[in-house]
C-alpha positions in Angstrom: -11.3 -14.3 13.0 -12.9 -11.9 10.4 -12.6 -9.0 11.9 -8.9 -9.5 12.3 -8.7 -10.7 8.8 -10.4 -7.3 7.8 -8.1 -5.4 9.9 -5.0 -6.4 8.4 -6.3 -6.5 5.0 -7.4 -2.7 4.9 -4.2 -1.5 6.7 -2.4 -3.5 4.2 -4.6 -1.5 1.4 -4.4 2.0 2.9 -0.8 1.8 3.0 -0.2 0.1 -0.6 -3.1 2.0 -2.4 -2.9 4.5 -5.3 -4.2 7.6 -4.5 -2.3 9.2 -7.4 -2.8 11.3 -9.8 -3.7 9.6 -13.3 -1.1 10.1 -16.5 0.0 8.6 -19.2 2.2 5.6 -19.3 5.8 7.4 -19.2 9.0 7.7 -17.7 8.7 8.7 -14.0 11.6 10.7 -12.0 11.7 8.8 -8.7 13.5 10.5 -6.0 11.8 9.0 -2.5 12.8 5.5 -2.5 15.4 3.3 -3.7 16.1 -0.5 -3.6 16.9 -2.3 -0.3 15.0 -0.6 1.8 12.8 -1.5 4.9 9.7 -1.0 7.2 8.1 -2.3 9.7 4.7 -1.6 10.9 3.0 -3.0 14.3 -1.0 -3.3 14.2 -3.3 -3.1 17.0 -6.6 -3.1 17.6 -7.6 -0.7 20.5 -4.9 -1.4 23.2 -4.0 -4.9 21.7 -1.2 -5.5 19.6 -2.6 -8.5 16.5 0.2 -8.2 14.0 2.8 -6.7 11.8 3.5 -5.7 8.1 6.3 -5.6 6.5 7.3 -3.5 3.4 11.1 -4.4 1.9 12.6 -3.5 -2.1 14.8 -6.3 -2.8 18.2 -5.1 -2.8 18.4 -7.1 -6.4 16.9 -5.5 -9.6 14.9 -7.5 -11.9 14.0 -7.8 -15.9 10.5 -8.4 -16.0 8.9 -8.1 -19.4 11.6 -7.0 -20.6 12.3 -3.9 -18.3 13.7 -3.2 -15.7 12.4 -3.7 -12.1 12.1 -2.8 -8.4 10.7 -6.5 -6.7 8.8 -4.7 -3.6 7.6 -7.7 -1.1 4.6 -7.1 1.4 4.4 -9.5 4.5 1.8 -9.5 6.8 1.0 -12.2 9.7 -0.8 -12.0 13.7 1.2 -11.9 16.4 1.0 -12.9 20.2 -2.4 -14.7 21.4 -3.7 -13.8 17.7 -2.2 -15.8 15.8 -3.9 -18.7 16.6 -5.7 -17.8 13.4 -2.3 -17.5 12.1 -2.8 -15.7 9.2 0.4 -15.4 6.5 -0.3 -12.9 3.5 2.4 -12.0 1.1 1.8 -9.4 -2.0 4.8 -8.7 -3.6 5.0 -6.6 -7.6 7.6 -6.2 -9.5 7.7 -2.9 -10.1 9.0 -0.6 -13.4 11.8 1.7 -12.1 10.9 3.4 -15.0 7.1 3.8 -15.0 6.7 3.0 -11.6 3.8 0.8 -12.8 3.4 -2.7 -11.8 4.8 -5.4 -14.8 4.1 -8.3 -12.0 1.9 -9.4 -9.1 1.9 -12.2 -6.9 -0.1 -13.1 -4.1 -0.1 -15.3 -1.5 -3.0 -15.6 1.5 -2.9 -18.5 4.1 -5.5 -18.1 6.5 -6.0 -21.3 9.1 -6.7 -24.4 6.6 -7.4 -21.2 3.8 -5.3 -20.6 1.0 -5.5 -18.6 -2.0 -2.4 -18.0 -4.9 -2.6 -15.7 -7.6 -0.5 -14.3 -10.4 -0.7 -11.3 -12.6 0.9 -10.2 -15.4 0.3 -6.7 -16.8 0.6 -5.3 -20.2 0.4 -1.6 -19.9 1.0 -1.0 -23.6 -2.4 -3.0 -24.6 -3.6 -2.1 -21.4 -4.1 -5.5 -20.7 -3.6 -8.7 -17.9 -3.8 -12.0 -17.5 -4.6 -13.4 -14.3 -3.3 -17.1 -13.3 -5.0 -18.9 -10.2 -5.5 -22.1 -9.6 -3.9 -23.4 -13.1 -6.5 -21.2 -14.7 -5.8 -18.2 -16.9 -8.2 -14.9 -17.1 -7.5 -12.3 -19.8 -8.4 -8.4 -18.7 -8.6 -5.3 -20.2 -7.4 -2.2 -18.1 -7.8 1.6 -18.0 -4.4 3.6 -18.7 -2.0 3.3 -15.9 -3.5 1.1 -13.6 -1.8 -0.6 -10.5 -2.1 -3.0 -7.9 -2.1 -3.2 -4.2 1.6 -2.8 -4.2 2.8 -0.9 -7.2 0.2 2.5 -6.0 2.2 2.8 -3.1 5.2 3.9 -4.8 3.4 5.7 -7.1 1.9 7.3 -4.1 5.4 8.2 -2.6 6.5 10.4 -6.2 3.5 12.9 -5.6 4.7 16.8 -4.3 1.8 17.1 -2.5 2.9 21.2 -2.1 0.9 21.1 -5.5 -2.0 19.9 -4.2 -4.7 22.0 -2.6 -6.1 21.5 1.1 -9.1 19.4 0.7 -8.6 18.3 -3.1 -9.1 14.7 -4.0 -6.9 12.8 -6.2 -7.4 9.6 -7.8 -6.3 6.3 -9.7 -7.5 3.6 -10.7 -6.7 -0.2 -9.1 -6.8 -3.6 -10.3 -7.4 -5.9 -7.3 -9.1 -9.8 -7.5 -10.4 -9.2 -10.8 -11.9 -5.6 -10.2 -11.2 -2.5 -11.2 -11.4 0.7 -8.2 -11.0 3.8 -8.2 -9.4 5.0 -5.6 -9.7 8.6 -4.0 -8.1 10.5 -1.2 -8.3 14.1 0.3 -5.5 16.1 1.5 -6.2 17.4 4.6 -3.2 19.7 5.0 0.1 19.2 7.1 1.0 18.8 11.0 3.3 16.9 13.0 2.9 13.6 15.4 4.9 11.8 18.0 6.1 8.3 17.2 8.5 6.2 19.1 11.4 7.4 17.0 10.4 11.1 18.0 8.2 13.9 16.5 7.6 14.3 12.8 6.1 16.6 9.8 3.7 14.9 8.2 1.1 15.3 5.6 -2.7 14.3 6.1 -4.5 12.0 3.8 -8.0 11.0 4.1 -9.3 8.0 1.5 -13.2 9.1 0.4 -15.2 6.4 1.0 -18.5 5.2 -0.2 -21.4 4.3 2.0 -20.9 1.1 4.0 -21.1 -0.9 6.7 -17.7 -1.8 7.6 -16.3 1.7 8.3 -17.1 4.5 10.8 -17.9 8.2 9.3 -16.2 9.5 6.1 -13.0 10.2 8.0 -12.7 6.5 9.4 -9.5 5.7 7.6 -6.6 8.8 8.6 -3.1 8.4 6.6 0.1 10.5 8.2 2.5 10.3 5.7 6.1 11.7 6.3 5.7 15.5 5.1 9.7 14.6 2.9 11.3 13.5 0.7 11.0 10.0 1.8 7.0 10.5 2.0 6.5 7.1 4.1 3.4 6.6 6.0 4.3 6.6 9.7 0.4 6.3 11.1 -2.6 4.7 10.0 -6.0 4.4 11.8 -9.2 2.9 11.4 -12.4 3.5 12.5 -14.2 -0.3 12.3 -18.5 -0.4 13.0 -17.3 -2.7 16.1 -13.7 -0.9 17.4 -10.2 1.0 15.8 -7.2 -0.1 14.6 -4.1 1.1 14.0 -1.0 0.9 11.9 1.9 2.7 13.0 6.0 2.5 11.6 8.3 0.7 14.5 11.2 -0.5 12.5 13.1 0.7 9.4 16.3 1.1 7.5 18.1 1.9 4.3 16.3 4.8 3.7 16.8 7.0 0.4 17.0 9.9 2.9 17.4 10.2 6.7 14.2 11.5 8.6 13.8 14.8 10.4 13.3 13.5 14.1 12.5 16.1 16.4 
């Protein structure tokens, strides 16, 4: 049950995460992604299929705090002889088509008999949120452009990486239950990989990651990432102390661009 807890949590992370550059709070061209779009991801652990994520932009924009906003809805549940743990975990953000920074996030775990709902609201002007869970309020301050699980993503997706050096980290930081992270990942160049849909570019990300006992070697979480303009992750794997996982696109649609099947 924990393990695959674990599993779909950290593919859930590695595929929302910020491993962006840090900047100012300002306008932010976006030309990768666009409301009403779709993916779906199946997750396995060795040879065994345990789940699926999905990523979807409403098709709807909203006004959240006054500006204008992207809602961007994660799902995530087992599947098959899994989900007898039946696990249901929604994140969703809305998120500023202007800043691409999160104004609102809400999530939602049910675990078995576990449940857990939680509310943010961000104020990136007084670097600030508040936190709502359990009919209890928590005030926070935050450093300069932070995100959350969902909101990084994006963020993550506006990045040229042709500016970026092989082997160079880059960074941001990422409010997540009440802490703040910094988040790092290396680019490890370009190549290409086969997928059901055919073979693609891509672009190699590696998170850094500190010492620990969940993960495998400092490469144990690998990131392709569509090498367009899209920039969508198409493969994740995970390199667990007891087994690997992986992550990989099986469904999408409504894409800003189409992709370069080969």
């Amino acid at each position: 049950m924990k393990i695959l807890k674990k599993i779909l949590f950290v593919c859930l992370i590695f595929v929302l995460s910020s491993f962006v550059v840090s900047d100012s709070y300002r306008y932010l061209l976006n030309t990768s992604f666009k409301a009403g779009e779709y993916f779906e991801y199946k997750v396995k652990f060795g040879f065994l299929s345990i789940g699926e994520a999905t990523v979807e932009v409403s098709p709807q924009i909203y006004s959240v705090n006054n500006r204008p906003c992207y809602r961007v809805n994660i799902f995530g549940k087992t599947t098959g002889l899994t989900d007898l743990f039946r696990i249901r975990n929604t994140y969703r953000s809305y998120l500023d088509t202007a800043a691409i920074l999160p104004q609102k996030f809400l999530m939602s775990l049910q675990e078995n008999n576990y449940k857990k709902d939680q509310t943010i609201i961000f104020d990136h002007i007084a670097n600030a949120a508040v936190r709502e869970q359990d009919k209890e309020k928590k005030n926070f301050k935050l450093p300069d452009n932070v995100h959350d699980v969902v909101s990084g993503y994006y963020f993550l997706r506006t990045i040229d990486f042709s500016k970026v050096k092989l082997g160079e980290a880059v960074s941001s930081n990422m409010f997540f239950d009440d802490e703040i992270y910094n988040m790092k990942v290396k680019f490890n160049g370009r190549g290409m990989i086969r997928t059901r849909f055919g073979k693609i570019n891509v672009i190699k990300l590696n998170p850094i990651l500190p010492p620990n006992k969940m993960f495998e070697g400092e490469d144990a979480i690998r990131i392709w990432v569509s090498d367009d303009q899209n920039r969508v992750p198409i493969r994740i794997e995970i390199d667990f102390s007891v087994g690997s996982a992986s992550m990989e696109l099986k469904e999408y649609r409504n894409t800003r661009y189409e992709f370069d099947w080969k």
